[in-house]
C-alpha positions in Angstrom: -120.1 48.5 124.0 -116.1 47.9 122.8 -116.7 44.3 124.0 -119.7 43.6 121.5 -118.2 45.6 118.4 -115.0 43.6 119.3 -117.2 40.0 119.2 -118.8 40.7 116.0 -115.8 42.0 114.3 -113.7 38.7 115.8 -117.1 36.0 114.5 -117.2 38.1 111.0 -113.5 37.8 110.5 -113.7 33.8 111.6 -116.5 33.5 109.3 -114.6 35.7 106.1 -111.7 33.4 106.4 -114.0 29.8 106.1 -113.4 28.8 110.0 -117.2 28.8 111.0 -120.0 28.7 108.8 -123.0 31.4 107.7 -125.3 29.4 110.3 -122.5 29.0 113.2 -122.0 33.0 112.5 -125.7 33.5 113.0 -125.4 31.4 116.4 -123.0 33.2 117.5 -124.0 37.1 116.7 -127.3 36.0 118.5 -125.7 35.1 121.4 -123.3 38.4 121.3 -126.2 40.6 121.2 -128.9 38.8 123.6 -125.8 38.9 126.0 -125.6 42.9 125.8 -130.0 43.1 126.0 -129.5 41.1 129.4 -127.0 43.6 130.5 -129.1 46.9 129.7 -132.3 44.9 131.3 -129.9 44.2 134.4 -129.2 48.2 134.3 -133.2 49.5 133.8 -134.3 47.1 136.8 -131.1 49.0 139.0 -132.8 51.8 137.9 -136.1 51.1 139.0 -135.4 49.7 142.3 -133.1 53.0 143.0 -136.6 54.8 142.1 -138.7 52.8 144.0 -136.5 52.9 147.2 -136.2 57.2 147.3 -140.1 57.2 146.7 -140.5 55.2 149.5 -138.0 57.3 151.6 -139.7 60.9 150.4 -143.1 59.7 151.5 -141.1 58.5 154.8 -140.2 62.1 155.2 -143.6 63.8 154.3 -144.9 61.3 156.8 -142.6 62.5 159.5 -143.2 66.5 158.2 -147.3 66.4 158.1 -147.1 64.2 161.8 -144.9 66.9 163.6 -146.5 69.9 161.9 -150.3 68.8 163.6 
């Protein structure tokens, strides 16, 4: 999160001081925060597969409960 506020402070200040224009700042601020969506995405689908893999291992186990309980 220090990264991005870091980026947009460091593309504000370039844009302040006349070194990159209103539309290169846009650009730029775009790609800043689409970079730190794919990064949260990359974390949710972590999450998911994490889920997915201990569901699949806890109906493993009941599996192995309910067979040697018969």
């Amino acid at each position: 999160m220090e990264s991005k506020i870091e980026d947009l402070e460091r593309i504000q200040n370039l844009k302040a001081n006349g070194i990159i224009t209103e539309k290169e700042f846009e650009i730029e601020k775009a790609k800043i925060l689409a970079n730190s969506e794919n990064e949260e995405s990359n974390y949710s689908i972590g999450y998911i597969v994490i889920a997915l893999i201990c569901s699949l291992l806890l109906g493993i186990f009941a599996g192995f409960i309910l067979f040697f309980m018969t």
